[in-house]
Backbone as ProteinMPNN parsed JSONL, in Angstrom:
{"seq_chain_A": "XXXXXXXXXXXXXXXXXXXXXXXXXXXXXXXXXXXXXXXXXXXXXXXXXXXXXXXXXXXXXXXXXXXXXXXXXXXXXX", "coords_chain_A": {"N_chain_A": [[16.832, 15.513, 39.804], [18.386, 13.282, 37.668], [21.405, 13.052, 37.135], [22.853, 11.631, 34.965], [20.496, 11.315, 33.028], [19.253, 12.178, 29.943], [18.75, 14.834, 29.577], [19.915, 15.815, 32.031], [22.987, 18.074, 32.736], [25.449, 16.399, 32.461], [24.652, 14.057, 31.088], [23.665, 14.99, 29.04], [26.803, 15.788, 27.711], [27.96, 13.279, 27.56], [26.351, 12.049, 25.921], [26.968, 13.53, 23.862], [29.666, 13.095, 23.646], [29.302, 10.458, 22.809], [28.691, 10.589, 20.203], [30.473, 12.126, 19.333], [32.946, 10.399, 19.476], [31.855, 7.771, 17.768], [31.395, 9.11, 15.187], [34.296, 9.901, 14.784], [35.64, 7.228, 14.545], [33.97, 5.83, 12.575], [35.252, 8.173, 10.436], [37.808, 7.299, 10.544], [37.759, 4.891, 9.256], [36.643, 5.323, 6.963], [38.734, 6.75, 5.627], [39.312, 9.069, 6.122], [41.058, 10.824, 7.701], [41.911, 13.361, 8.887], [39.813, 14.649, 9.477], [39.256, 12.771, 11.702], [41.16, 13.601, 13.164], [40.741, 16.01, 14.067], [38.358, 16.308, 15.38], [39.137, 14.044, 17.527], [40.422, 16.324, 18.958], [38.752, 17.729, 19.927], [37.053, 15.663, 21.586], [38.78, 15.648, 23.479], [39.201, 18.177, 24.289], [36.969, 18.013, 25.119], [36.505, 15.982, 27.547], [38.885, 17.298, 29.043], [37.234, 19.446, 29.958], [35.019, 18.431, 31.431], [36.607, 16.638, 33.194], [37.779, 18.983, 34.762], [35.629, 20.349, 35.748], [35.053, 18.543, 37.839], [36.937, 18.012, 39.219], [36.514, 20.854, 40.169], [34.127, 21.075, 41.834], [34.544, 18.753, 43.807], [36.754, 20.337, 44.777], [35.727, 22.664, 46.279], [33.941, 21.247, 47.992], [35.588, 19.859, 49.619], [37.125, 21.904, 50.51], [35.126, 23.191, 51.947], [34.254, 21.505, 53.845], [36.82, 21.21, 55.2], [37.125, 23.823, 56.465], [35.017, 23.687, 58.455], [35.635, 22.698, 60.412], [36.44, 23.162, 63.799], [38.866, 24.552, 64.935], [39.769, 25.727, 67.221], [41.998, 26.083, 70.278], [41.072, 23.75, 73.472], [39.721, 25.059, 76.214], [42.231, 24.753, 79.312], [41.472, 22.285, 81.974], [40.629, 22.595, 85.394]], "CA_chain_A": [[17.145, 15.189, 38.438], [19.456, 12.058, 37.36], [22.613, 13.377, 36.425], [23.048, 11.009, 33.84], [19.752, 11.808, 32.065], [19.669, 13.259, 28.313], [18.064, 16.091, 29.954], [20.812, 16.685, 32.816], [24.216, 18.302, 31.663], [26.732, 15.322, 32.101], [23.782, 13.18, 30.481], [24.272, 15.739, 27.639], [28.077, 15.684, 27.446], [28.189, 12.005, 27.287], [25.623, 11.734, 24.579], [27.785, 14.504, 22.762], [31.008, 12.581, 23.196], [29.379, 9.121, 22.375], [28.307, 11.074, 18.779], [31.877, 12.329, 18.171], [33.541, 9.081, 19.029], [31.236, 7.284, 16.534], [31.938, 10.198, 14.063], [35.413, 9.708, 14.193], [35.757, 5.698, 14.455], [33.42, 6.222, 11.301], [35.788, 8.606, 9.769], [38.735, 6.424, 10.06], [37.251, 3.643, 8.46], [36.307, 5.738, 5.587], [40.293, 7.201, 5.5], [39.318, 10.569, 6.321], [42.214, 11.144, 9.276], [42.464, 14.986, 8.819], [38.612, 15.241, 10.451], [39.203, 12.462, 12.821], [42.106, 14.005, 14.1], [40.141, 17.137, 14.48], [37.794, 15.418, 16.335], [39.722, 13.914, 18.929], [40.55, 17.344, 19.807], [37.17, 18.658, 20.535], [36.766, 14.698, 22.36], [39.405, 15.868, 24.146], [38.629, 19.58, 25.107], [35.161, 17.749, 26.155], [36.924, 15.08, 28.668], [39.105, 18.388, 30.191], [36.503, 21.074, 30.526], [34.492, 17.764, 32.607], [37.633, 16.587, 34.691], [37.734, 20.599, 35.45], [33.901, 20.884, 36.031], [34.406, 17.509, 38.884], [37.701, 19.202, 40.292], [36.344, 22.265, 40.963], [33.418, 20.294, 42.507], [35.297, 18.259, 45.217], [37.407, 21.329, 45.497], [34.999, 23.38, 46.753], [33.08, 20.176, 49.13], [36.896, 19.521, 50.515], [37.277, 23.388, 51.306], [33.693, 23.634, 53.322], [34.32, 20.479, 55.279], [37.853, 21.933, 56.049], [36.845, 25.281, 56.685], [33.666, 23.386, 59.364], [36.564, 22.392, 61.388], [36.714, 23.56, 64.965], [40.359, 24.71, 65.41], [40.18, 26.309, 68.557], [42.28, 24.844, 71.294], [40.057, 23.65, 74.351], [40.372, 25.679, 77.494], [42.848, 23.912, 79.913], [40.761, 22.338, 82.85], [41.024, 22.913, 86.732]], "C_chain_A": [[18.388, 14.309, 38.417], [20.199, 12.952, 36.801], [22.98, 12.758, 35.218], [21.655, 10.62, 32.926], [19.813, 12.444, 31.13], [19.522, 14.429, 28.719], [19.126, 16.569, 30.683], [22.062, 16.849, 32.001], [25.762, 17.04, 31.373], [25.913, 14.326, 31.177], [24.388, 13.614, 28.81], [25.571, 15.92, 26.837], [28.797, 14.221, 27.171], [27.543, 11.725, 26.072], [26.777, 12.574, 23.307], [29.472, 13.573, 22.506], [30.693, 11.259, 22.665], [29.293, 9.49, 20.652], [29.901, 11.344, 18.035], [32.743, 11.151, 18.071], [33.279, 8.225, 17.602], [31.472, 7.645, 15.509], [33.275, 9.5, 13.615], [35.907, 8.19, 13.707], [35.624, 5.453, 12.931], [34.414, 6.965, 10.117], [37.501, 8.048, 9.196], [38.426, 5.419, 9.313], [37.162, 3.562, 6.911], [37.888, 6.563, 4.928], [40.221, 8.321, 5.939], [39.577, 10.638, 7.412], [42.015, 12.768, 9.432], [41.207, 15.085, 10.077], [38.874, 14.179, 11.652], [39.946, 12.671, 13.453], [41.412, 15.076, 15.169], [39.211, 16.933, 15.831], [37.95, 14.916, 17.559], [40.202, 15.161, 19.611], [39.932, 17.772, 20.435], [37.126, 17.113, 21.367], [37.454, 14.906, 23.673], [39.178, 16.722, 25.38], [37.753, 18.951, 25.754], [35.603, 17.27, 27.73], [37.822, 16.286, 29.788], [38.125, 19.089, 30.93], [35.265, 19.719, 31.821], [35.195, 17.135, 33.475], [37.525, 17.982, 35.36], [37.014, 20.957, 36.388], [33.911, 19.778, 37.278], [35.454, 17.698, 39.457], [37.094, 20.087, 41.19], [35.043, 21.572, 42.152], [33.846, 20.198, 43.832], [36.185, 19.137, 45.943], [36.642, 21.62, 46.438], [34.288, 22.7, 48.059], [34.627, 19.712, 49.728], [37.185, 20.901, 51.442], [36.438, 24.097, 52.406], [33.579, 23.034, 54.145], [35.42, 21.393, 55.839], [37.593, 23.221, 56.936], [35.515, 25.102, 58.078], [34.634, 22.765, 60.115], [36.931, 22.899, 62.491], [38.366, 23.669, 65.11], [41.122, 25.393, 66.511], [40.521, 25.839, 69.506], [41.112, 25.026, 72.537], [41.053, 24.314, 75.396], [41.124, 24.477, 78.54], [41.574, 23.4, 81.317], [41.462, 22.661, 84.315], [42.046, 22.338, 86.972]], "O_chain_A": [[19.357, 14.607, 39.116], [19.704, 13.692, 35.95], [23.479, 13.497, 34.37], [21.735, 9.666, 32.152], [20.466, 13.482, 31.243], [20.254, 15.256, 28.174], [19.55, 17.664, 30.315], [22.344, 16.205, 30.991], [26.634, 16.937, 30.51], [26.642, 13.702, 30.406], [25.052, 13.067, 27.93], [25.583, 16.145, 25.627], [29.919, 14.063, 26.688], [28.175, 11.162, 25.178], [27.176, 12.169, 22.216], [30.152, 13.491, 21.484], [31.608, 10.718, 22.044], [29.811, 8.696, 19.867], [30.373, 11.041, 16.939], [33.252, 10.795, 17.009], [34.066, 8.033, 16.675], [31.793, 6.821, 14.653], [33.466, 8.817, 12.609], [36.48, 8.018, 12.631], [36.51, 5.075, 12.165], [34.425, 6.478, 8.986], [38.125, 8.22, 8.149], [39.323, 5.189, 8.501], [37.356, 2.699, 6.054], [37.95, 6.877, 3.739], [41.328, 8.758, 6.257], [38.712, 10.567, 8.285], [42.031, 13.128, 10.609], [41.418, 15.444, 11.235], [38.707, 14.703, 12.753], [39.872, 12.129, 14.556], [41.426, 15.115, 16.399], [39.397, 17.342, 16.978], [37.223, 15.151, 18.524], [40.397, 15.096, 20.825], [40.253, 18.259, 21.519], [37.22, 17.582, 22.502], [36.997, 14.523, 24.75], [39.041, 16.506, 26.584], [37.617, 19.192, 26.953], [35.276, 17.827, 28.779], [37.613, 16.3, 31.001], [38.102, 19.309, 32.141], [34.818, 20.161, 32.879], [34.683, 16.936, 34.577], [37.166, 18.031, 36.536], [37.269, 21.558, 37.431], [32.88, 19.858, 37.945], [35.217, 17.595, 40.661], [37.084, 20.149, 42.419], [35.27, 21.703, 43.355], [33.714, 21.009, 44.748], [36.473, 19.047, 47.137], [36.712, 20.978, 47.486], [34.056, 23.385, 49.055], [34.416, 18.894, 50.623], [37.394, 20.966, 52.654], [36.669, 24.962, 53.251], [33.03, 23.393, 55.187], [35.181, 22.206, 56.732], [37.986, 23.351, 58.095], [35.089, 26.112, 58.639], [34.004, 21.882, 60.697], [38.094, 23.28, 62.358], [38.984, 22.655, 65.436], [42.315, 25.594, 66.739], [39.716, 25.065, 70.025], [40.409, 26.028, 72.663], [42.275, 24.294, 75.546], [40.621, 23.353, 78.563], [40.765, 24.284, 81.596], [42.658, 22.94, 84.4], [42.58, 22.462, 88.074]]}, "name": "protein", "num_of_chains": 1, "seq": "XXXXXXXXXXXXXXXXXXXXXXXXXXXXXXXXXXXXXXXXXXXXXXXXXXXXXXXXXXXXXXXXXXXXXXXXXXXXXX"}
């Protein structure tokens, strides 16, 4: 599955933030600041909780290479 399909979840989180952008752009235009402030908060929360979600990611694929690391010294030879 394409990750960036409507169907997969970053597909879905992009579609969701292209809707609130629009929203708010929209809501400035029309003067109504109070909701597009609001707005950028939740645009916000969105852009953390998916830096978080591609942290923890590479965390985790940095920690299993490390951790597949032979660290045992080699026996001395003859």
């Amino acid at each position: 599955m394409n990750l960036l399909s409507p169907t997969g979840p970053l597909g879905l989180a992009v579609m969701f933030l292209r809707t609130r952008v629009d929203r708010a752009g929209a809501a400035g235009r029309r003067g109504d600041l109070g909701a597009s402030a609001i707005e950028w908060v939740v645009i916000t929360a969105m852009l953390v909780l998916i830096a978080g979600g591609v942290f923890t990611i590479l965390w985790n694929k940095i920690q299993a290479t490390a951790n597949g690391i032979n660290t045992t010294p080699a026996a001395p030879g003859p």
